[in-house]
SEFI-831815 format. One record per atom (N, C-alpha, C): x, y, z. Coordinates in steps of 0.001 Angstrom, whole numbers, padded with zeros to 6 digits, always signed. Atoms other than C-alpha are relative to their C-alpha. Layout:
! SEFI-831815
XYZ;...
! end
This chain:
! SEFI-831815
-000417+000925-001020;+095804+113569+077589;-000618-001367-000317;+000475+002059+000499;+095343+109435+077345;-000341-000196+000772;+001038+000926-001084;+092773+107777+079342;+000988-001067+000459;-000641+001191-000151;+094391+104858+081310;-001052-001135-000984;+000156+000981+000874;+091777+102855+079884;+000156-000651-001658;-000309-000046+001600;+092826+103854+076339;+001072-000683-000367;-001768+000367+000030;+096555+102566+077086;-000123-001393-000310;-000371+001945+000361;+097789+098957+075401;+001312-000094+001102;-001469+000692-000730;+100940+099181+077742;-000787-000073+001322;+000187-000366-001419;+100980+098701+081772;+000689+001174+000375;-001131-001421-000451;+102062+101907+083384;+000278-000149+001186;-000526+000180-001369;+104157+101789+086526;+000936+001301+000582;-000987-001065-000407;+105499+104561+088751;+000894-000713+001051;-000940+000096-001439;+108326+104116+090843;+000517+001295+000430;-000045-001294-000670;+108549+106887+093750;+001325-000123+000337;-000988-000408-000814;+111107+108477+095371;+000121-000693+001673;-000126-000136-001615;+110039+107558+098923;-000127-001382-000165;-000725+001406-000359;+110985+103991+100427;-000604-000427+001017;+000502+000596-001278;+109910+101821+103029;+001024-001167+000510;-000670+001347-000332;+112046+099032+105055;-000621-001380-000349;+000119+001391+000131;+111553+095681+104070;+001059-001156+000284;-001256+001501-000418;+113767+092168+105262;+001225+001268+000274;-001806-000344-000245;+116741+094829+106252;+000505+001237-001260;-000555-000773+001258;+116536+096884+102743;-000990+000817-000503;+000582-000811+000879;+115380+100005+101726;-000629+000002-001441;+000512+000210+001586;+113009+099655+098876;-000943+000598-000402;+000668-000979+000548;+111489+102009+096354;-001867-000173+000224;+001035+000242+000115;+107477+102041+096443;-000229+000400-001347;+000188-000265+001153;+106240+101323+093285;-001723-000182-000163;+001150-000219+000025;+102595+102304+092213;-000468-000715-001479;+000684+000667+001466;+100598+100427+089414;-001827-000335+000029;+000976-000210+000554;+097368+101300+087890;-000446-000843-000443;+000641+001240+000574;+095001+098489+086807;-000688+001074-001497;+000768-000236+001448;+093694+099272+083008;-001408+000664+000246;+001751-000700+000091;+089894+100226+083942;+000470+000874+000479;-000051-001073-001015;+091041+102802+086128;-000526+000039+001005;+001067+000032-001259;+089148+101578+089303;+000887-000315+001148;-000781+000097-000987;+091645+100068+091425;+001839+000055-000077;-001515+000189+000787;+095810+100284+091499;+000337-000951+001578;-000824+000818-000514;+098299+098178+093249;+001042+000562+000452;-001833-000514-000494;+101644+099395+095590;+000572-001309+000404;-000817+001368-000049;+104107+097072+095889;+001466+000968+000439;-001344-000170+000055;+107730+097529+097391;+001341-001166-001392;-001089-000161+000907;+110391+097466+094420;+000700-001333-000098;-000839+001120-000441;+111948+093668+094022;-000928-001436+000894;+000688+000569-000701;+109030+092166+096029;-001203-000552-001065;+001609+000513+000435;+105773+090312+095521;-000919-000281+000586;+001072-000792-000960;+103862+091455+098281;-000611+001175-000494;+000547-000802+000233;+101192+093819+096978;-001206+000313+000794;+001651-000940-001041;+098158+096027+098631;-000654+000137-001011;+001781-000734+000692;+095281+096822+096532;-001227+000600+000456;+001362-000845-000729;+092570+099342+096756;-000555+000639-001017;+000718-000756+001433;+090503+101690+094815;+000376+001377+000155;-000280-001006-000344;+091307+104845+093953;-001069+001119+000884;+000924-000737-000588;+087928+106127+096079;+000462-000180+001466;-000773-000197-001360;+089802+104989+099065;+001246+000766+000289;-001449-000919-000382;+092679+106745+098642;-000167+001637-000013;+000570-001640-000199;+090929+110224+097989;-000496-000225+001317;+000377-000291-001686;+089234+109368+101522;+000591+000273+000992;-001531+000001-000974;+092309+108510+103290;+000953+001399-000101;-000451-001169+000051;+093484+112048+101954;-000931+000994+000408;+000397-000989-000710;+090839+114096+102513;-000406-000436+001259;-000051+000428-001507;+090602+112298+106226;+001246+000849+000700;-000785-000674-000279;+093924+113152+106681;-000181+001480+000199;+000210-001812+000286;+093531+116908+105045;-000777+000810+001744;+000680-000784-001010;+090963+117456+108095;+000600-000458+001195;-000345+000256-000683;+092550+115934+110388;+001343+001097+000512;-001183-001162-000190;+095763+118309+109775;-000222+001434+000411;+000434-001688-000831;+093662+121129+110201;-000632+000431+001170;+000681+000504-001537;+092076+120006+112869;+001119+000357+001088;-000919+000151-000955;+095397+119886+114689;+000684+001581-000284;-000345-001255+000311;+096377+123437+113001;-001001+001060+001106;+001048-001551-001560;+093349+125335+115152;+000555-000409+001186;-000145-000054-001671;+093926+123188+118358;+001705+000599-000170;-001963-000012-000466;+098166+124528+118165;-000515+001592-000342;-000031-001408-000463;+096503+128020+117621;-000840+000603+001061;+000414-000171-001552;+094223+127989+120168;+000703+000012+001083;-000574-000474-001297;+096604+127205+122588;+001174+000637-000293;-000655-001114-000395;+098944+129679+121738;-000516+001108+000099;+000821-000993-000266;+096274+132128+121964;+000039+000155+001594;-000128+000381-000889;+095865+130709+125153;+001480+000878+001019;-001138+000122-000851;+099314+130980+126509;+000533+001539-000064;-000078-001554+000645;+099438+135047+124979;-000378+000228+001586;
! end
């Protein structure tokens, strides 16, 4: 496998999933900065970008992750409940 930092090209994903912008569905496209520390999303056609690091985005997932399960006990508790 190739390190990003090993790479001479830029690498860019463009997803499947979309967001509205001005009236028009547009692809989200993901781009990796060379060190490998922070990447860039951008909607598809635009030049509005977000930046972050990828240590925030593992947080923001495993936040989520507990959060989902969090909401998985309280929906079996109360159907325990309601038994």
């Amino acid at each position: 496998m190739t390190k990003l930092t090993e790479r001479k090209t830029r690498l860019l994903f463009e997803t499947e999933e979309t967001a509205r912008y001005r009236g028009k569905e547009r692809a989200i496209v993901v781009e990796p900065d060379m060190h490998g520390l922070t990447l860039t999303m951008r909607l598809k056609g635009t030049k509005v970008r977000y930046e972050g690091s990828w240590g925030a985005v593992f947080d923001l997932f495993a936040k989520l992750h507990a959060e989902r399960l969090r909401y998985e006990r309280q929906m079996e508790r109360k159907g325990r409940k309601l038994k």
